[in-house]
C-alpha positions, 0 to 999 in steps of 0.5 A, spaced: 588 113 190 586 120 191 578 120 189 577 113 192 579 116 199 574 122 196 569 117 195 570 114 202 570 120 205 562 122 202 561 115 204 563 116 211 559 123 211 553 119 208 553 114 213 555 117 220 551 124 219 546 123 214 550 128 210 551 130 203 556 135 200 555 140 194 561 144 193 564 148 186 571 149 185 573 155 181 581 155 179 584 162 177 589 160 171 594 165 166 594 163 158 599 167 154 602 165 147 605 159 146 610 163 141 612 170 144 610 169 151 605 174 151 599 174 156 593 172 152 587 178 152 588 183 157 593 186 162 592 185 169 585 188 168 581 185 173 573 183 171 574 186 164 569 184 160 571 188 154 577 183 154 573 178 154 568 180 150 575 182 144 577 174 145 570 172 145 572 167 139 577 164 143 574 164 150 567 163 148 568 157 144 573 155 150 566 155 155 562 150 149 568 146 148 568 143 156 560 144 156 560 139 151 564 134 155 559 135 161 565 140 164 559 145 167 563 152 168 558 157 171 563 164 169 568 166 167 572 173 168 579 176 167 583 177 174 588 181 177 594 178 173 595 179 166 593 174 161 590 170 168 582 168 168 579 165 173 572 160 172 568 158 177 564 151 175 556 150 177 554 147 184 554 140 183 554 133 190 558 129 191 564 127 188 561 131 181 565 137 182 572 134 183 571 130 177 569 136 173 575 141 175 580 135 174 577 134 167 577 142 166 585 143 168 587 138 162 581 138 157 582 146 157 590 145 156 589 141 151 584 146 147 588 153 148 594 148 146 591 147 138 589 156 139 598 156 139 596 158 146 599 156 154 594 155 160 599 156 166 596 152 172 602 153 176 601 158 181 606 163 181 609 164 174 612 172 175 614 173 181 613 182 179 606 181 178 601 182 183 597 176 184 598 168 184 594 163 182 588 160 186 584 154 187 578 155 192 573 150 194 566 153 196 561 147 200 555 146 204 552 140 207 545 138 207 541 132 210 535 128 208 530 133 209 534 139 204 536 143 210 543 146 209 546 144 216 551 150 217 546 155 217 542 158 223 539 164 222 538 165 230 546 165 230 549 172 230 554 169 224 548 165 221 553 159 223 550 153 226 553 149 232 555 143 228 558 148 222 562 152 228 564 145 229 566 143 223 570 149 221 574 149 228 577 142 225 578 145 219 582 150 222 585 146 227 588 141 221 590 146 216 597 146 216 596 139 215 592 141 210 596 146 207 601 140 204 595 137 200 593 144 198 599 147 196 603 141 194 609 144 190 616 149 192 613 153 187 606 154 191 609 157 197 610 164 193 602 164 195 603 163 202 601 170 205 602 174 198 598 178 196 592 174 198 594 168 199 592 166 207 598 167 212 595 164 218 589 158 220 583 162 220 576 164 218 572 171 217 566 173 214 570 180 210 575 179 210 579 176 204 586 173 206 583 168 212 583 161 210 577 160 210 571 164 209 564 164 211 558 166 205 552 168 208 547 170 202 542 174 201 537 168 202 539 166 208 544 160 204 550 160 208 557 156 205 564 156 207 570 157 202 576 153 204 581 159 201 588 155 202 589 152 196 593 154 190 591 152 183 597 146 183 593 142 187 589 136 186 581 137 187 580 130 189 585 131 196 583 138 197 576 136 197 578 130 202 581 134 206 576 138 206 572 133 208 576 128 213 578 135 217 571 137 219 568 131 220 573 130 225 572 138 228 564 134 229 565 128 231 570 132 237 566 137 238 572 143 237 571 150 239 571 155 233 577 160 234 574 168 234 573 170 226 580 173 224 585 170 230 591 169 227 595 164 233 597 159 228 601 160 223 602 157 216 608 153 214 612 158 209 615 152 205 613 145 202 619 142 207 615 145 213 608 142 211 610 136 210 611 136 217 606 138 219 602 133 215 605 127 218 605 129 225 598 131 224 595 123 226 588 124 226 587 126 219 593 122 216 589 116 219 583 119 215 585 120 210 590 114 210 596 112 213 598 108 205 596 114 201 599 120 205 606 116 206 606 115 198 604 123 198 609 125 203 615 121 201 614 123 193 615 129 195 620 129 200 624 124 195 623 128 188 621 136 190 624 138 197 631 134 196 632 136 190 630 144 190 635 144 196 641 143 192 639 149 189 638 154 195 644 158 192 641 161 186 638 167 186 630 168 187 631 170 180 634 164 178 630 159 183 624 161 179 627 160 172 628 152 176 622 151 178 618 153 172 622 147 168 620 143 174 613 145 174 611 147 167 605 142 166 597 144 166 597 141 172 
């Protein structure tokens, strides 16, 4: 159900703007071995290609692997935490790159698992490291004629009219959005640490905004959508994506100064679940049936169930939440 909203939406976008989205998902995982729990590779060494290069049988072969299954990576790096790496795919449209990091999240789980290796999707596996796992959506729009309709080189942030729209609805519907990015108890470690985005807002510089505005060299201008964490489901954070800023178009919103932190994130899955259901325009976007489905599996089978548990220890919830969660994805 997901992708075929995803479809809908591109649909929706081609039809009543002329438009077409190109986006790259890049996914920060950890792998550790499967036997011992080591971290694979390095120890919190971040962009060290003397890790990568000492793995390179592994990590080499892994690239090649999901080239040879059409999963086109563009990079991939050693990030913050230990044993976690971070692949970015090529520049793709439509509903390409979705496709591509769904395939790439259980395509690789299986290839380390048969290297006695454990890709760790789940957000937030050791509460003392520094850093989460991350899930970042960068996109542009482009119409008929190859023009990027986000930029305006005459704009002091290089933004066009109808991209300060479309960003201002993405801000507006976050915490709406914040339920499909971050769909799990576990994911909310992220929010605001150490850095996750803690309010609904957008910058050029700064990193622990929502949403960040790229302006390159070349004039190229693109947003990256920075709430979700590397548990969520492509197809719903590329729809929301669409369904938000199709809806700050379509009412003209206006975008908030960079860096405005007047609303606050929901801390918990409970709260934003919340806010998903009482945020009606992108529910009805969406669709009514599928958010109901989402936000009742939620409700029913994580927040219920994790609520009987609020008297362990931080300690002992993890331990909880890593039996729950576990999975590639």
């Amino acid at each position: 159900m997901p992708r075929e909203t995803v479809l809908t939406l591109l649909q929706q976008l081609q039809e009543e703007f002329g438009l077409t989205i190109r986006s790259a998902f890049e996914v920060e995982f950890g792998i550790r071995d499967a036997q011992t729990g080591k971290s694979f590779a390095h120890e919190a060494k971040y962009a060290s290609s003397v890790a990568i290069q000492a793995s390179g049988d592994i990590l080499f072969d892994l690239v090649e692997s999901m080239q040879d299954i059409g999963i086109k990576i563009d990079t991939l790096m050693t990030e913050y935490g230990a044993g976690q790496f971070e692949v970015t795919c090529d520049i793709t449209e439509g509903i390409e790159p979705a496709d591509m990091i769904a395939d790439f999240k259980t395509a690789s789980y299986v290839y380390l698992q048969k290297k006695g290796l454990y890709a760790e999707f789940m957000t937030c596996v050791e509460p003392d490291i520094g850093s989460r796992n991350g899930f970042h959506l960068n996109f542009s729009l482009w119409d008929a004629k190859g023009r990027n309709v986000l930029a305006d080189p005459e704009d002091q942030e290089k933004l066009s009219e109808f991209g300060r729209h479309w960003l201002a609805g993405m801000i507006d519907h976050c915490p709406a959005m914040l339920a499909l990015s971050s769909p799990t108890v576990n994911c909310y470690r992220r929010v605001g640490f150490p850095s996750g985005p803690r309010f609904a807002n957008w910058s050029q510089k700064a990193r622990k905004v929502s949403f960040r505005l790229k302006v390159e060299a070349n004039g190229n201008v693109y947003i990256e959508n920075r709430i979700p964490s590397s548990a969520s489901n492509p197809y719903l954070v590329l729809a929301s994506t669409l369904a938000a800023g199709m809806d700050g178009v379509r009412r003209k919103l206006e975008l908030p100064p960079p860096g405005e932190d007047n609303i606050r994130l929901p801390a918990t899955l409970e709260e934003a679940l919340d806010a998903l259901e009482a945020d009606t325009r992108l529910t009805e976007a969406l669709g009514d049936r599928m958010v109901q489905m989402f936000i009742y599996t939620k409700r029913t089978f994580e927040v219920e169930e994790f609520k009987s548990l609020r008297e362990l220890s931080d300690e002992e919830m993890l331990l909880k939440e890593k039996q729950y969660y576990y999975l590639p994805f």
